[in-house]
C-alpha atoms as a printed R data frame, in Angstrom:
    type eleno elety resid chain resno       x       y       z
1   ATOM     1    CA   UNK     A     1 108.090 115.657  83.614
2   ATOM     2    CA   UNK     A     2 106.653 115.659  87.423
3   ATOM     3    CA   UNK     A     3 103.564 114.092  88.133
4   ATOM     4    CA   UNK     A     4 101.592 115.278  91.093
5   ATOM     5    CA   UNK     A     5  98.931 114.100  93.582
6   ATOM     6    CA   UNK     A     6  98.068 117.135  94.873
7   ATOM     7    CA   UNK     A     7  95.706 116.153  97.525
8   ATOM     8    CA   UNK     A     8  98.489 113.964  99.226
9   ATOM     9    CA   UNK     A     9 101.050 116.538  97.959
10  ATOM    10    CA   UNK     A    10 103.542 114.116  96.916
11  ATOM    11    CA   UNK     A    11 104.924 114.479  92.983
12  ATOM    12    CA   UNK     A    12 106.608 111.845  90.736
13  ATOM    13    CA   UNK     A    13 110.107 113.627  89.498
14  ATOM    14    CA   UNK     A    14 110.293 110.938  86.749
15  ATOM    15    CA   UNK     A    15 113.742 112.680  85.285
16  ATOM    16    CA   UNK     A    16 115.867 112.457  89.122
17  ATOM    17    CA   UNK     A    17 113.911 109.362  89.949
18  ATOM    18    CA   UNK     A    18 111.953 110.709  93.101
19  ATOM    19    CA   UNK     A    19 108.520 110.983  94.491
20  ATOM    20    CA   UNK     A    20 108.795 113.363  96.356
21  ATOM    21    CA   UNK     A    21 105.977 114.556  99.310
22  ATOM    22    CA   UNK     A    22 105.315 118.350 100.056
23  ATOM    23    CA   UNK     A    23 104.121 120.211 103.071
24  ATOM    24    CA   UNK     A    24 103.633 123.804 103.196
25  ATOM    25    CA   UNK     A    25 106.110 124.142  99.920
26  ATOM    26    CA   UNK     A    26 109.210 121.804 101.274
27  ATOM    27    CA   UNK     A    27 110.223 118.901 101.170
28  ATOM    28    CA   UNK     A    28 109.120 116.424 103.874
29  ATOM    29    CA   UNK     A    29 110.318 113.302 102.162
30  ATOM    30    CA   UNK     A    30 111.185 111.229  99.488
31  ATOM    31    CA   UNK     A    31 111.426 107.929  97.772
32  ATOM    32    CA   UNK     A    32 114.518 107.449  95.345
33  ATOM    33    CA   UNK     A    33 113.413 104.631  93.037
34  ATOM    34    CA   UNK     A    34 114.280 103.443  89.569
35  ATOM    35    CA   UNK     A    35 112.773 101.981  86.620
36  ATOM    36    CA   UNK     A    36 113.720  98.492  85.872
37  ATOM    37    CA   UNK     A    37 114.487  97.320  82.490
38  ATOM    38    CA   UNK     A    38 113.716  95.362  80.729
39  ATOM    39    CA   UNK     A    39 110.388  94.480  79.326
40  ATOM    40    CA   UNK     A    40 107.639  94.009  81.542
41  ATOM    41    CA   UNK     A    41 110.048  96.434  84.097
42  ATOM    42    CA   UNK     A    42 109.385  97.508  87.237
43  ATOM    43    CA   UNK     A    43 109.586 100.531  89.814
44  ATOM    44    CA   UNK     A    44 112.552  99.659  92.370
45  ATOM    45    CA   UNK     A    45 112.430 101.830  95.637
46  ATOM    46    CA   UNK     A    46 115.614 102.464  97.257
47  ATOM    47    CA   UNK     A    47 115.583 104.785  99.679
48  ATOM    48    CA   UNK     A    48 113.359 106.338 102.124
49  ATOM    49    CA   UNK     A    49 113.605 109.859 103.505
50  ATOM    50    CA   UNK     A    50 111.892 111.761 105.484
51  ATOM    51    CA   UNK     A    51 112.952 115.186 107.091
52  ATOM    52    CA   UNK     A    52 113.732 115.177 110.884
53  ATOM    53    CA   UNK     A    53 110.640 117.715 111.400
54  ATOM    54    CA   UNK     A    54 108.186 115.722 109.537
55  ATOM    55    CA   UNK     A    55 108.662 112.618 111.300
56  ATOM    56    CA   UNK     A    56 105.953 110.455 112.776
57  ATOM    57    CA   UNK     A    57 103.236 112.010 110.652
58  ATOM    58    CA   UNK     A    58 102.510 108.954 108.581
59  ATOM    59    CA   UNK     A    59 104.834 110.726 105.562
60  ATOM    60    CA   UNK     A    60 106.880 108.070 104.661
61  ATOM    61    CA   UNK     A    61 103.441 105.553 104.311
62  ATOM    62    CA   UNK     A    62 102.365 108.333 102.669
63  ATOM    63    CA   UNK     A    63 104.676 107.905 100.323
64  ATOM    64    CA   UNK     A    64 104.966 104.041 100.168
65  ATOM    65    CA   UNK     A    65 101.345 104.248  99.604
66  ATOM    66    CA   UNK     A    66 101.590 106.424  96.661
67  ATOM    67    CA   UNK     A    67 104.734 104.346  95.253
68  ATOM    68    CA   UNK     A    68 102.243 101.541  94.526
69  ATOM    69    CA   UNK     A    69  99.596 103.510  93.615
70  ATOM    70    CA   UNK     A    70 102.298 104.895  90.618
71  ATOM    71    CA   UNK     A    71 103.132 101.290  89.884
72  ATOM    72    CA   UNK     A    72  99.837  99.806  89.734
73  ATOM    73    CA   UNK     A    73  98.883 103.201  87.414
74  ATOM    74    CA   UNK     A    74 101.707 102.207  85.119
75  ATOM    75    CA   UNK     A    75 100.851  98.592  84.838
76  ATOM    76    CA   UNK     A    76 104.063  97.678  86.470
77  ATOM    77    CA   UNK     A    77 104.937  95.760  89.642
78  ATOM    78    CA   UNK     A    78 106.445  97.783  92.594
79  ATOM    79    CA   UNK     A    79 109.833  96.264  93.779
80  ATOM    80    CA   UNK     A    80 110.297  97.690  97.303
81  ATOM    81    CA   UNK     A    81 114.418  97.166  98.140
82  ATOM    82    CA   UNK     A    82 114.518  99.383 100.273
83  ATOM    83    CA   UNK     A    83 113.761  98.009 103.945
84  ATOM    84    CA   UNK     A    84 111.144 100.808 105.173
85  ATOM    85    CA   UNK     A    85 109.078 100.436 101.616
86  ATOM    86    CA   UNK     A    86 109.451  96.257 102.338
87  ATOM    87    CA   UNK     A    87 108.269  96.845 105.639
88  ATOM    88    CA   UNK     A    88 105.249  98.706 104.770
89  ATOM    89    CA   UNK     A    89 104.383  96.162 101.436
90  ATOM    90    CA   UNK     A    90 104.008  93.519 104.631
91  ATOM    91    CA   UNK     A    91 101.789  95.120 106.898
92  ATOM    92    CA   UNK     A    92  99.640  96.671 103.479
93  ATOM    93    CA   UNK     A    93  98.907  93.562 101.239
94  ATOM    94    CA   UNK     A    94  95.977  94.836  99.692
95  ATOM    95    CA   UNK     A    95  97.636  97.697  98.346
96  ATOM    96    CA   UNK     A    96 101.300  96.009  97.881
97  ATOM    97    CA   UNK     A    97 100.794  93.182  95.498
98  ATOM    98    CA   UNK     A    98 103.976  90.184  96.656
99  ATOM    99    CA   UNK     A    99 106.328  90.583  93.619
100 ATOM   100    CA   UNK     A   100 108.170  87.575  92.210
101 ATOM   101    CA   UNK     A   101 111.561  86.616  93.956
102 ATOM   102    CA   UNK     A   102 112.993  86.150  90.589
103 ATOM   103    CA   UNK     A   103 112.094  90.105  89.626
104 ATOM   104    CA   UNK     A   104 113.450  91.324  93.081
105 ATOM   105    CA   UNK     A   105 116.953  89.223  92.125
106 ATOM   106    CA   UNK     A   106 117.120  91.303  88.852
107 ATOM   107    CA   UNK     A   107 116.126  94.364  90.621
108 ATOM   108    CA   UNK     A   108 119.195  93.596  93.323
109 ATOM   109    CA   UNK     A   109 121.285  92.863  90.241
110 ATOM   110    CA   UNK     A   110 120.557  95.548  88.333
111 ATOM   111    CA   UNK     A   111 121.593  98.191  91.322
112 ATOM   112    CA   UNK     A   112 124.637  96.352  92.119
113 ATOM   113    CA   UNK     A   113 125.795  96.766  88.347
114 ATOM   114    CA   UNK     A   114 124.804 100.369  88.393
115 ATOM   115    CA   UNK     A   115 125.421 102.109  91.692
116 ATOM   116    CA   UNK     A   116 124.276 105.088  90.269
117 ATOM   117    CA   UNK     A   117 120.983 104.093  90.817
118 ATOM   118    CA   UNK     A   118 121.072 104.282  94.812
């Protein structure tokens, strides 16, 4: 089931692992993420896209932004493997808590045993 923030315009696609951002009805750009198991888990972002025609309009923070915001909602941490969400959780401490190195090895581990996931 999708869960939207509709004045950002970015919905959660929990089923293809996606939060996806909107403008004018299309897609600008999305994070593909998935959920870590096991217990406490996690949110793992792998990849950031945004479309050629939506670049340099803050999208892709946009969408970092809202990443952690779904994390934090879920009581989760936010694992950010993917080097444009990483970059972002730097320069936007207060709203990227610093997740344990051991959780981002199990998040590494976990893709690399299921490539399906990227």
């Amino acid at each position: 089931m999708a869960r939207e923030n509709t004045a950002a315009g970015i919905r959660d696609d929990r089923e293809r692992c996606e939060l996806v951002a909107y403008e004018d009805g299309s897609v600008a750009g999305v994070i593909a993420y998935f959920v870590m198991y096991p217990e406490p888990g996690a949110l793992v972002a792998v990849h950031t896209v945004v479309e050629p025609e939506h670049r340099g309009k803050g999208m892709a923070g946009a969408l970092a932004r809202e990443f952690y915001a779904m994390a934090a909602r879920e009581g989760v941490p936010a694992v950010p493997l993917c080097p444009y969400v990483a970059r972002w959780a730097r320069g936007h401490p207060d709203q990227a808590p610093e997740v344990p190195q051991e959780l981002v090895g199990g998040a590494e581990r976990q893709l690399a045993s299921h490539p399906e996931l990227s």
